[in-house]
Chimera marker file (.cmm) of the C-alpha trace (Angstrom):
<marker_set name="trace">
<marker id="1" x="9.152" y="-22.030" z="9.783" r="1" g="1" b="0" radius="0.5"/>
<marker id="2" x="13.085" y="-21.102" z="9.641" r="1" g="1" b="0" radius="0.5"/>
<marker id="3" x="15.162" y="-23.250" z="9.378" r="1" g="1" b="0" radius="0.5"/>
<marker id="4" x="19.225" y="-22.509" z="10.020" r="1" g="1" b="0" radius="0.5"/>
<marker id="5" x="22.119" y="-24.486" z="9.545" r="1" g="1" b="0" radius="0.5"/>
<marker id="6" x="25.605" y="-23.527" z="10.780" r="1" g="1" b="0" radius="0.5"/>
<marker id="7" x="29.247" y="-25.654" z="10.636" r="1" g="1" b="0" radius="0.5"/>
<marker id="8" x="32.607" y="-24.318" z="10.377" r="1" g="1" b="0" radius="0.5"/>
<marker id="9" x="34.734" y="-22.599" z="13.202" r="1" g="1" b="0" radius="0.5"/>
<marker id="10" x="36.783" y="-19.008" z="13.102" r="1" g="1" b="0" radius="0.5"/>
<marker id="11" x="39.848" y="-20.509" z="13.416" r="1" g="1" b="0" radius="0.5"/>
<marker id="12" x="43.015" y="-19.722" z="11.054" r="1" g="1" b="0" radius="0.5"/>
<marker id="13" x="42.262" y="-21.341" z="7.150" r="1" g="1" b="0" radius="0.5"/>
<marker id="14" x="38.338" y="-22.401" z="8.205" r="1" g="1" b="0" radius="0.5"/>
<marker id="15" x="35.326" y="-20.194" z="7.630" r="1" g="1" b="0" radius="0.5"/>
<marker id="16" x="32.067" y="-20.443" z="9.739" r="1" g="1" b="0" radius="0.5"/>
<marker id="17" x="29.071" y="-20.146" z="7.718" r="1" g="1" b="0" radius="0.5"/>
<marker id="18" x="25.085" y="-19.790" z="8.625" r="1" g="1" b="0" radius="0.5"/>
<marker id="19" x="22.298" y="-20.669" z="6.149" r="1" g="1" b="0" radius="0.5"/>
<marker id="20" x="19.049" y="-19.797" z="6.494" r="1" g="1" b="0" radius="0.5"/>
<marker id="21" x="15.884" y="-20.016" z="4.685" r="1" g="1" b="0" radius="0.5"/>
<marker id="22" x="14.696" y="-17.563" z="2.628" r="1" g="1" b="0" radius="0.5"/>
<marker id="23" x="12.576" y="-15.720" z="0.020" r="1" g="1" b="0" radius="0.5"/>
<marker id="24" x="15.506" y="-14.751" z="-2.071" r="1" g="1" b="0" radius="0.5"/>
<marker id="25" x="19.390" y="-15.822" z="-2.455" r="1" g="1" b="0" radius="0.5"/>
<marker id="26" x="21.430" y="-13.281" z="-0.593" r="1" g="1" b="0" radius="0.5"/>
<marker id="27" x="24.889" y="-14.194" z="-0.034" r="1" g="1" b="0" radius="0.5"/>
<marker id="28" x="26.983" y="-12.079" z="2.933" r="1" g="1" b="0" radius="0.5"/>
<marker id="29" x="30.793" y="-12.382" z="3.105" r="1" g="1" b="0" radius="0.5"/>
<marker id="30" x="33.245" y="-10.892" z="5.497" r="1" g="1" b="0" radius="0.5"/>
<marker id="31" x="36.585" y="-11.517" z="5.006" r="1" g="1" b="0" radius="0.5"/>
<marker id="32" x="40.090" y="-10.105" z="5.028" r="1" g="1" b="0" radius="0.5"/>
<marker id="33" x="40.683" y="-10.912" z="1.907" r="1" g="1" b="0" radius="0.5"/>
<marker id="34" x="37.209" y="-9.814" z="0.170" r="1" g="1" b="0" radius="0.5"/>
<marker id="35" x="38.651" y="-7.547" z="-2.024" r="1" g="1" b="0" radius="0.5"/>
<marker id="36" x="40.744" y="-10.064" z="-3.766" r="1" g="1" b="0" radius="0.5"/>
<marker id="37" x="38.453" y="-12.907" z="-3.195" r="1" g="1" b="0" radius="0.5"/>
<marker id="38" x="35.195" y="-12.087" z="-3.086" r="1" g="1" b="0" radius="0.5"/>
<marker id="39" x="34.151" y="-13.019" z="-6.949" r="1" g="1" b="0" radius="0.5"/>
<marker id="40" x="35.865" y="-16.919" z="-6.500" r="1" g="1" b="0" radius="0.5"/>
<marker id="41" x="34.061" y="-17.336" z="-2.972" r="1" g="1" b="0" radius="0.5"/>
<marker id="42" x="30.812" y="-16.483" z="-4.359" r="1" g="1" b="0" radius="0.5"/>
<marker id="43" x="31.354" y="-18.353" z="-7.369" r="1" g="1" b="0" radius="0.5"/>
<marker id="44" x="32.191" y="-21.653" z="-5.268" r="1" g="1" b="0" radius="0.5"/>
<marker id="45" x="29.090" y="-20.885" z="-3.252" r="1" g="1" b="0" radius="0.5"/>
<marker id="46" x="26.458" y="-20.387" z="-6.669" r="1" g="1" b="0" radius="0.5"/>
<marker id="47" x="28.136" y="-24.358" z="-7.274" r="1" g="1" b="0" radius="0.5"/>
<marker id="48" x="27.606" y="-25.683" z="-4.105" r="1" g="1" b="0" radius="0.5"/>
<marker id="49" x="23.652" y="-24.397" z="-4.379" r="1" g="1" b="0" radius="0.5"/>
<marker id="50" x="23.247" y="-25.530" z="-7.667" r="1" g="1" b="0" radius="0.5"/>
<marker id="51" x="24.366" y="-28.942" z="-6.852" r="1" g="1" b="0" radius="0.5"/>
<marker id="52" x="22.508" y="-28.805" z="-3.531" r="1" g="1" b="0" radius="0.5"/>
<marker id="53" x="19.265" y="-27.860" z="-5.542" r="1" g="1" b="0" radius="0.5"/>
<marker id="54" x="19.017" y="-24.794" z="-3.295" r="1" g="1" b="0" radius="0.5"/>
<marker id="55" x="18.056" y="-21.419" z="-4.557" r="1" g="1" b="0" radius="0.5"/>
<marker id="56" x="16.418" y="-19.154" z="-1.966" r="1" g="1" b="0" radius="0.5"/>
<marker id="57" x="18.697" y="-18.830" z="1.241" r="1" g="1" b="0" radius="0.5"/>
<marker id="58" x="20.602" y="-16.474" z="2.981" r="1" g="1" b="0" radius="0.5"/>
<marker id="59" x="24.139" y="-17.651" z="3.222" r="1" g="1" b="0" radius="0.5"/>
<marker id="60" x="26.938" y="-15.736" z="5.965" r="1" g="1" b="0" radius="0.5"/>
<marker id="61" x="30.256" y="-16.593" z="5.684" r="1" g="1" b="0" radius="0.5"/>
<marker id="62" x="32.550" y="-15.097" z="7.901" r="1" g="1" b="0" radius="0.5"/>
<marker id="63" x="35.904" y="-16.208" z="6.724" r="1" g="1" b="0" radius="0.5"/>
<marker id="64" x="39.495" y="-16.633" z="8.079" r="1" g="1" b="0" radius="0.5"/>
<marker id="65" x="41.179" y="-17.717" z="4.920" r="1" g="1" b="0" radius="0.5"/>
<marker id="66" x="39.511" y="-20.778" z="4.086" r="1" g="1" b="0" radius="0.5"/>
<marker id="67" x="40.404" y="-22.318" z="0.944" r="1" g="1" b="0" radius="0.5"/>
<marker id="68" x="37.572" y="-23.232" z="-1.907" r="1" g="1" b="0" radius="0.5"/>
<marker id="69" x="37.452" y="-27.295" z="-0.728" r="1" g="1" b="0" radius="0.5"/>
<marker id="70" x="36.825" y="-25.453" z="2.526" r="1" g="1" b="0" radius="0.5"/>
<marker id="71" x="34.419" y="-23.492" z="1.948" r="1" g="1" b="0" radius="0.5"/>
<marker id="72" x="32.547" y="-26.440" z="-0.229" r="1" g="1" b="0" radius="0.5"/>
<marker id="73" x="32.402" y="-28.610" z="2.478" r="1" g="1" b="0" radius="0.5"/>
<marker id="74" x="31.622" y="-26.385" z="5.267" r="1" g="1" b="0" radius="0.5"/>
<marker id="75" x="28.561" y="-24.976" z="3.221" r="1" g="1" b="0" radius="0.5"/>
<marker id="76" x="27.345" y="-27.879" z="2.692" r="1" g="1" b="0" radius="0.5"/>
<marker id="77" x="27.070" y="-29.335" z="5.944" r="1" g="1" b="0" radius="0.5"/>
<marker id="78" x="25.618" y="-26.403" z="7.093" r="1" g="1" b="0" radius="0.5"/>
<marker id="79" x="23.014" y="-26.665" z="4.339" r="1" g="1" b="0" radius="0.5"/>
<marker id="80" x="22.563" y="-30.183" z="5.251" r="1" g="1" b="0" radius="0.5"/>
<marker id="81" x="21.720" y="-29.301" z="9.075" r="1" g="1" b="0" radius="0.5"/>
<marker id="82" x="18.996" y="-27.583" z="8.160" r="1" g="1" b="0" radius="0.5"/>
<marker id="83" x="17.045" y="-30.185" z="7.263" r="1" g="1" b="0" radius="0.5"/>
<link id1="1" id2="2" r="1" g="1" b="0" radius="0.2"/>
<link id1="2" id2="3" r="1" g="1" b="0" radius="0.2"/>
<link id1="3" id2="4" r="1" g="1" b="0" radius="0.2"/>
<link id1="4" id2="5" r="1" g="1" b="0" radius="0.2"/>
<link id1="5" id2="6" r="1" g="1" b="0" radius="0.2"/>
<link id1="6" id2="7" r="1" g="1" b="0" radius="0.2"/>
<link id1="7" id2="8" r="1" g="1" b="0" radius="0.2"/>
<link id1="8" id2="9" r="1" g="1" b="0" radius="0.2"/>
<link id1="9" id2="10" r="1" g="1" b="0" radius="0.2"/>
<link id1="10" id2="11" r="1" g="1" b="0" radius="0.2"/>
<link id1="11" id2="12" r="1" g="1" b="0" radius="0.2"/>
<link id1="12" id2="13" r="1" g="1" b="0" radius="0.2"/>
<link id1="13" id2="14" r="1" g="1" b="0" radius="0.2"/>
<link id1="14" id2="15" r="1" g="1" b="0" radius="0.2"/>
<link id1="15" id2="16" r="1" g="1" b="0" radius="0.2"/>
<link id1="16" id2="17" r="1" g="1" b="0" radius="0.2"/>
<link id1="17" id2="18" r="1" g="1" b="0" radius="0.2"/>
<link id1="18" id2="19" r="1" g="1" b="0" radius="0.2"/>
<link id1="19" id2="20" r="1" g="1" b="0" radius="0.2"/>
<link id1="20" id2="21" r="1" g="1" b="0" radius="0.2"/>
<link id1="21" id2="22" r="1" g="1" b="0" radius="0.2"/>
<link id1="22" id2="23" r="1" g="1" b="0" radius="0.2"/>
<link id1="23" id2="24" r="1" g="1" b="0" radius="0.2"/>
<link id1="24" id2="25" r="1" g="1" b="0" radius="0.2"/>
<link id1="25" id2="26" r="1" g="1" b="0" radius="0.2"/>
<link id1="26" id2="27" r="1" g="1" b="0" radius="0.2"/>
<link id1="27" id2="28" r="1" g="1" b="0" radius="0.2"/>
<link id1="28" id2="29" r="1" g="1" b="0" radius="0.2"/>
<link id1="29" id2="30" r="1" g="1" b="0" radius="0.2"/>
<link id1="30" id2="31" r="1" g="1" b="0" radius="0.2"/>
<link id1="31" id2="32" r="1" g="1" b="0" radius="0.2"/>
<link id1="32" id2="33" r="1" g="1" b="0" radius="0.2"/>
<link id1="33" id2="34" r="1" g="1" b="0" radius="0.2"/>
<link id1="34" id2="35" r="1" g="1" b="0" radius="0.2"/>
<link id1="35" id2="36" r="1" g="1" b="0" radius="0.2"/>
<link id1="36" id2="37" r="1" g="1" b="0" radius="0.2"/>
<link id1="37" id2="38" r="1" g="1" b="0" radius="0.2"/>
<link id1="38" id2="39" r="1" g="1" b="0" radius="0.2"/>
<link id1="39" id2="40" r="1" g="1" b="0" radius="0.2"/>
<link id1="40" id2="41" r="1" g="1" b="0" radius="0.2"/>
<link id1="41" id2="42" r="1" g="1" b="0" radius="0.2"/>
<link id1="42" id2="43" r="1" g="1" b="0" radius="0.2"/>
<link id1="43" id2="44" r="1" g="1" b="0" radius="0.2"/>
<link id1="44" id2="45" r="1" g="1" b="0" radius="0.2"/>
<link id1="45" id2="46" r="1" g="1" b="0" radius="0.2"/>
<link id1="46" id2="47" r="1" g="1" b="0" radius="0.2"/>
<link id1="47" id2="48" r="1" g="1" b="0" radius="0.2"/>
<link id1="48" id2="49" r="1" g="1" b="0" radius="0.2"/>
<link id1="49" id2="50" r="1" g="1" b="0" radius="0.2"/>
<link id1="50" id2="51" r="1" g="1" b="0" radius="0.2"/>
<link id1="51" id2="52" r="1" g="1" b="0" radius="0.2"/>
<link id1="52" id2="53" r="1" g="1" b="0" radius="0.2"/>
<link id1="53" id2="54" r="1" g="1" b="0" radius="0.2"/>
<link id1="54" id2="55" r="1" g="1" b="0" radius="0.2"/>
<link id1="55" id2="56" r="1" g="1" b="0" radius="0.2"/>
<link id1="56" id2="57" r="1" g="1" b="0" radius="0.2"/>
<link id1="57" id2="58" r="1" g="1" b="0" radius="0.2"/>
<link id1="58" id2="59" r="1" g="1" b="0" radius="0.2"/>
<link id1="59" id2="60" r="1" g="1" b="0" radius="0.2"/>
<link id1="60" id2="61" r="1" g="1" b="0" radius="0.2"/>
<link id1="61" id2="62" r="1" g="1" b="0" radius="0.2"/>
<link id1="62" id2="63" r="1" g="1" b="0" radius="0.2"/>
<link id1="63" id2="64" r="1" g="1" b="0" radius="0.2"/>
<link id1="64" id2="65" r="1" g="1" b="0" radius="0.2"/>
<link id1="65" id2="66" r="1" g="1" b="0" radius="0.2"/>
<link id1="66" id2="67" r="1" g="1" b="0" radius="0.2"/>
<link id1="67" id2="68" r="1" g="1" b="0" radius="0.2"/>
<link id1="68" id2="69" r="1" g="1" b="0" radius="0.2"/>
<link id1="69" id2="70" r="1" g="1" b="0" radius="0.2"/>
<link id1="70" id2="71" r="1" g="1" b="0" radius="0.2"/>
<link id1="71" id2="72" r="1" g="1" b="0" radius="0.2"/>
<link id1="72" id2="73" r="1" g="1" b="0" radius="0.2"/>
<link id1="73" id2="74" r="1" g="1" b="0" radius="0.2"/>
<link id1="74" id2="75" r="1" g="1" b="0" radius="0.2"/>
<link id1="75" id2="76" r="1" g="1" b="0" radius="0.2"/>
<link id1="76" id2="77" r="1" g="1" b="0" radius="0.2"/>
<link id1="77" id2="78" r="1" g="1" b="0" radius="0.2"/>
<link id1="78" id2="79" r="1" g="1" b="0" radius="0.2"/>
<link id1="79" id2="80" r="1" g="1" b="0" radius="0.2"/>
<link id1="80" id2="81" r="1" g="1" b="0" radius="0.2"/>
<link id1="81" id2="82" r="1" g="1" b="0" radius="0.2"/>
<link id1="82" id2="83" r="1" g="1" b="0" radius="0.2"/>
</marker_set>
């Protein structure tokens, strides 16, 4: 069964991120700022799985030029919604 969690908006400073089960970890970003970012976003995202015990999901984050505390909480609700 799939199971999808999404929270966040695309306002200005928020990112909106989907999670989805999976039966791998792929991680998706689009953002302006990817080519500066990209490394520190996915970094923030590996910690936010670790401590969420998750390991197979595929994570979307369409970003506006959210800030790390941002993007922690906003993945993690959406990881919590899919339960």
């Amino acid at each position: 069964m799939q199971m999808k969690g999404i929270a966040g908006t695309l306002e200005s400073n928020d990112c909106l991120i989907t999670v989805e089960t999976s039966d791998k970890l792929e991680i998706i970003i689009n953002s302006p700022v990817a080519y500066l970012y990209e490394d520190e976003i996915k970094k923030t995202i590996l910690e936010v799985l670790k401590n969420e015990k998750q390991e197979k999901l595929k994570i979307v984050m369409e970003d506006k030029g959210a800030l790390d505390y941002t993007i922690r909480a906003r993945l993690i609700v959406a990881i919590r919604r899919m339960k």
